[in-house]
C-alpha positions in Angstrom: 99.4 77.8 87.5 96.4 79.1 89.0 97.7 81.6 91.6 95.5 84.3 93.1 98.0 86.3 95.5 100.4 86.4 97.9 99.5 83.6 100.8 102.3 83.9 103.5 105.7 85.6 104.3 108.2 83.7 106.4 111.2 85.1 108.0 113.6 85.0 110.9 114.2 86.1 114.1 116.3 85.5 116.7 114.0 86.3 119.9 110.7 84.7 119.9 109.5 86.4 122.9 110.6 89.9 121.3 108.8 89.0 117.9 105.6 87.9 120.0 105.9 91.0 121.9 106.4 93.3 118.0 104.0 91.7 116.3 101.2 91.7 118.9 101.1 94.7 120.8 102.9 97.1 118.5 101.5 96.1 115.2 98.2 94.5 116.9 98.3 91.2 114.6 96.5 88.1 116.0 99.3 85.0 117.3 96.9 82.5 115.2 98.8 80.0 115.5 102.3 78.6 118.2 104.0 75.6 116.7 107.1 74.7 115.6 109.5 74.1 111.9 108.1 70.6 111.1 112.2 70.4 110.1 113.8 71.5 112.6 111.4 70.8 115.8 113.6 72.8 118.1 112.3 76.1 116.5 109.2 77.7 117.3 107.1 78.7 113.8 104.9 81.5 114.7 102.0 82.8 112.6 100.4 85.8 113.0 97.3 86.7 111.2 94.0 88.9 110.7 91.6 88.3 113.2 90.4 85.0 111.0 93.5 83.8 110.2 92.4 84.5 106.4 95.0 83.4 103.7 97.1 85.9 102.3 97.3 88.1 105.8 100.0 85.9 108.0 103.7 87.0 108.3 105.5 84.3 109.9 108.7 83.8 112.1 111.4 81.0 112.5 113.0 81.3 115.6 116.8 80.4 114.8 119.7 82.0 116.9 121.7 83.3 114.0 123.2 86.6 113.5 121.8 89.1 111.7 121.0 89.3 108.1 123.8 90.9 106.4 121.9 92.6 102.8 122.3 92.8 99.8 120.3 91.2 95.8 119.4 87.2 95.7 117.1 88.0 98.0 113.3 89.4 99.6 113.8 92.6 100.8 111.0 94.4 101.6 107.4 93.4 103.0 104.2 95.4 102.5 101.4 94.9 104.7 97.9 96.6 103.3 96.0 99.2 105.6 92.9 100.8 104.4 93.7 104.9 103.6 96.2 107.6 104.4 94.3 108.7 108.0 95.6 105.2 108.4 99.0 105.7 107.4 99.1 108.9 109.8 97.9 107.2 112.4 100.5 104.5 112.3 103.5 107.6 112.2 102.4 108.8 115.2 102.1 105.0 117.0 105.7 104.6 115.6 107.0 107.9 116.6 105.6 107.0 120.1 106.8 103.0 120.5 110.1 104.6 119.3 110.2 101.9 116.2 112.0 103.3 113.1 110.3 104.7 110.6 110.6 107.2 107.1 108.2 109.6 105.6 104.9 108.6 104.2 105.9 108.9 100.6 104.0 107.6 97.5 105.5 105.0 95.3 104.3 103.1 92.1 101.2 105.1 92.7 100.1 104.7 96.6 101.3 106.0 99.7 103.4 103.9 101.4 105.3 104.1 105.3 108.3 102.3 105.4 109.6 100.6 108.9 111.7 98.3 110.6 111.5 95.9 113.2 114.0 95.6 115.9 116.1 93.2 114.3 115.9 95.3 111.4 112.8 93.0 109.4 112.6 95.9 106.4 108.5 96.4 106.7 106.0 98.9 104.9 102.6 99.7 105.3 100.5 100.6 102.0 97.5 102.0 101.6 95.4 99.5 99.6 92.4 101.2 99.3 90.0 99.4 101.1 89.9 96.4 98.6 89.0 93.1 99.4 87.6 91.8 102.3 89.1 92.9 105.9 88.7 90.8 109.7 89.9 92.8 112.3 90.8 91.2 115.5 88.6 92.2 118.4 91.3 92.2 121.2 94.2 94.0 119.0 95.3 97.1 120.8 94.9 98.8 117.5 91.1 100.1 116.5 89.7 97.9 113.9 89.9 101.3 111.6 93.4 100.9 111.3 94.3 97.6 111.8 96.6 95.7 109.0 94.6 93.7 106.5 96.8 91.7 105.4 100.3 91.5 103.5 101.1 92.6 99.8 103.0 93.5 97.7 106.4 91.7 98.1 109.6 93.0 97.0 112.8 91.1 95.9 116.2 92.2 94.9 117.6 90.7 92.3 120.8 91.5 89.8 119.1 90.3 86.5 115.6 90.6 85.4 115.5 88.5 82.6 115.4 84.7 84.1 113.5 86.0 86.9 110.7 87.2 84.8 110.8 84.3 82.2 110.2 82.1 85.0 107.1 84.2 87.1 105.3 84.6 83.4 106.3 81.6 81.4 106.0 79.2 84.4 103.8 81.0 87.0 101.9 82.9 84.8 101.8 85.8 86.4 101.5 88.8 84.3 104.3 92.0 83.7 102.3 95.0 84.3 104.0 98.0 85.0 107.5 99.1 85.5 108.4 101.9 88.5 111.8 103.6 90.2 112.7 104.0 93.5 115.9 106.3 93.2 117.9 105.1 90.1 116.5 101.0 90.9 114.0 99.6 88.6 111.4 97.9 90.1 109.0 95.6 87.6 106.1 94.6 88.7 104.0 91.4 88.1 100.5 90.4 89.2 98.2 87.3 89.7 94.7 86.7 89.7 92.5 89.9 89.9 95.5 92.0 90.9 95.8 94.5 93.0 98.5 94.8 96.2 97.4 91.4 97.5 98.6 89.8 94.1 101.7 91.6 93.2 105.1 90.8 93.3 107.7 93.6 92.8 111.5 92.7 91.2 114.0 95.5 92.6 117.0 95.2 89.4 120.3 95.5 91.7 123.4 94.7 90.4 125.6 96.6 92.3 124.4 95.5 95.9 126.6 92.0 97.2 124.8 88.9 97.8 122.6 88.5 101.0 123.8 86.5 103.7 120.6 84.8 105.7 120.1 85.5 109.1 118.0 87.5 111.3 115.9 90.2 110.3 116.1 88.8 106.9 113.1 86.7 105.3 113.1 83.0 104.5 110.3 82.3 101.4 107.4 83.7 100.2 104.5 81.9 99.3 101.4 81.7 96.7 98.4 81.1 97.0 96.5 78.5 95.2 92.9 78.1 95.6 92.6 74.1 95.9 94.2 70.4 96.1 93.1 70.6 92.4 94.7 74.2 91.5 97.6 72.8 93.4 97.8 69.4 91.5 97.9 71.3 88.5 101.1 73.1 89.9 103.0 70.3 90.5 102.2 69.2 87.0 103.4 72.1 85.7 106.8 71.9 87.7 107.0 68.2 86.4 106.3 69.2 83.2 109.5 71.9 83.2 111.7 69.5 84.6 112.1 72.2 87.8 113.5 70.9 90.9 111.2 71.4 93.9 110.4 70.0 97.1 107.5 67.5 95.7 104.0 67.6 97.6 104.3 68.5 101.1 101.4 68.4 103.7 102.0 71.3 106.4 98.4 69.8 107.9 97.0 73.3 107.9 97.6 73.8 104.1 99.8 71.9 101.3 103.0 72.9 100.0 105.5 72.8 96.9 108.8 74.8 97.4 111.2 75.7 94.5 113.8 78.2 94.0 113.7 80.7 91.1 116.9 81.5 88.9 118.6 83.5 91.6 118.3 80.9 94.2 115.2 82.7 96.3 112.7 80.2 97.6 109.1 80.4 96.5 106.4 78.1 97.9 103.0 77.2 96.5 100.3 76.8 99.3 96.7 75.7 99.2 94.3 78.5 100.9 92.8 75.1 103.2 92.0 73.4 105.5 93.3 76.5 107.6 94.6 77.1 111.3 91.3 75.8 112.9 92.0 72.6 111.9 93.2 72.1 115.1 91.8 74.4 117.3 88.7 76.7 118.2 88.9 80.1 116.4 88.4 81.7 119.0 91.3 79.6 121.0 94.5 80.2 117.9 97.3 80.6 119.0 96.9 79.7 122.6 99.0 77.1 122.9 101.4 74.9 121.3 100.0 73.2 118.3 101.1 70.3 116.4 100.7 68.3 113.2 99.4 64.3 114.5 102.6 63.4 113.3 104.8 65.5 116.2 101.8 64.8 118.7 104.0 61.9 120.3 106.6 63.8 120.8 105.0 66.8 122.5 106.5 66.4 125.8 110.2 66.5 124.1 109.3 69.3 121.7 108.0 71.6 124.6 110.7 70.8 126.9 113.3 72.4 124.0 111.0 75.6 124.0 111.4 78.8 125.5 108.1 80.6 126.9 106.8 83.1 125.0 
């Protein structure tokens, strides 16, 4: 499989006007695109991005009304998102201190500094100095200076009791590669890359055994997608699936990129996503996010879907 990083985070929350409000003005991310779960219509799917809406820099947000997350291993449990050096990381103390939005030490760990947070249903978050690499877009109308802003997402941490089938599967069938091996108290973390590396392209597998299985809910996260570069790239990941015999979701088209969904050996869903056509497909890219968008295929029923919606 030719996978280059990490392309999207989904999770959940159960106040979309509260996420909007987090995510916008306290962590100055762009709302690049308002639509809804192409399932389940009656649930607002919100994206928020760099100010280009580049693959690889969304987090995004189901909006269920569940109950919190109660967790625990089987599960993603932590969420980096990449800012560019430790004034950065300071700076981002002192807005948390201030906003009143929990938050550790700046401590270093597997070799960069690192500022752990939650959102206020409890969304486990970190920012992570990345160094500057790679390309960045701030957003001109964030209310955080372009300096600071977050670049994008990466790495991504799951919990899981056993290593073994978990790695077989992200080397053997993903081909990503075991590079390194870390702690964080007495928990082993191993950690595998993709592409040219790097936080981007890294996934990190917390061993747990002793925590209980995670129950889904708010403040928890849904999937985790790749990214792939192309509809040939991502042909040749569904022929690899095929070729396994590994139970996925088949070809989807999401109309702003296309999908393959499977779950790895301790049941946490991964998704395989094509960097294109991307979130102007639709719309201007200077409009994103504006107002409610649709795939052609829900377009009929726009009046129904935006009656079931709460405003944002």
């Amino acid at each position: 499989m030719k996978l280059t990083g990490i392309h999207h985070l989904t999770a959940v929350t159960a106040d979309a006007r509260g996420n909007h409000a987090f995510y916008t003005q306290a962590l100055g991310l762009r709302l690049v695109k308002k639509t809804v779960n192409q399932d389940d219509v009656s649930a607002y799917h919100l994206f928020y991005a760099d100010g280009k809406a580049s693959p690889g820099t969304d987090i995004t947000f189901f909006d269920w009304p569940v109950e919190r997350e109660r967790r625990g291993t089987h599960s993603i449990a932590q969420t980096a998102l990449r800012v560019n050096g430790e004034k950065a990381l300071q700076w981002w103390k002192e807005r948390f201190n201030s906003l009143k939005v929990a938050s550790e030490r700046i401590v270093e760990r597997d070799g960069r500094l690192t500022l752990d947070f939650e959102d206020f249903e409890g969304q486990r978050l970190t920012l992570v100095d990345d160094g500057g690499q790679g390309e960045a877009h701030p957003w001109e109308r964030s209310p955080v200076p372009a300096e600071y802003q977050i670049r994008g997402l990466g790495p991504i941490r799951l919990s899981v009791p056993k290593i073994e089938r978990t790695a077989r599967v992200l080397t053997e069938a993903m081909d990503m590669r075991a590079v390194r091996e870390y702690r964080v108290g007495d928990t082993p973390v191993h950690v595998f890359e993709m592409g040219e590396g790097g936080p981007a392209a890294e996934l990190h597998v917390a061993v747990e055994p002793h925590l209980p299985f995670a129950q889904p809910g708010a403040g928890g996260v849904h999937h985790v997608a790749f990214r792939t570069p192309d509809e040939r790239s991502y042909q040749e990941c569904w022929e690899r699936l095929q070729s396994l015999r590994a139970p996925s979701s088949g070809p989807v088209d999401r109309y702003y990129f296309r999908s393959l969904y499977f779950r790895e050996p301790n049941g946490i869903l991964f998704e395989i996503a094509t960097d294109g056509p991307g979130f102007a497909t639709d719309e201007p890219m200077d409009k994103l996010g504006e107002r409610l968008a649709l795939p052609p295929f829900l377009e009929p029923r726009r009046a129904e879907i935006e009656a079931g919606l709460k405003p944002l």
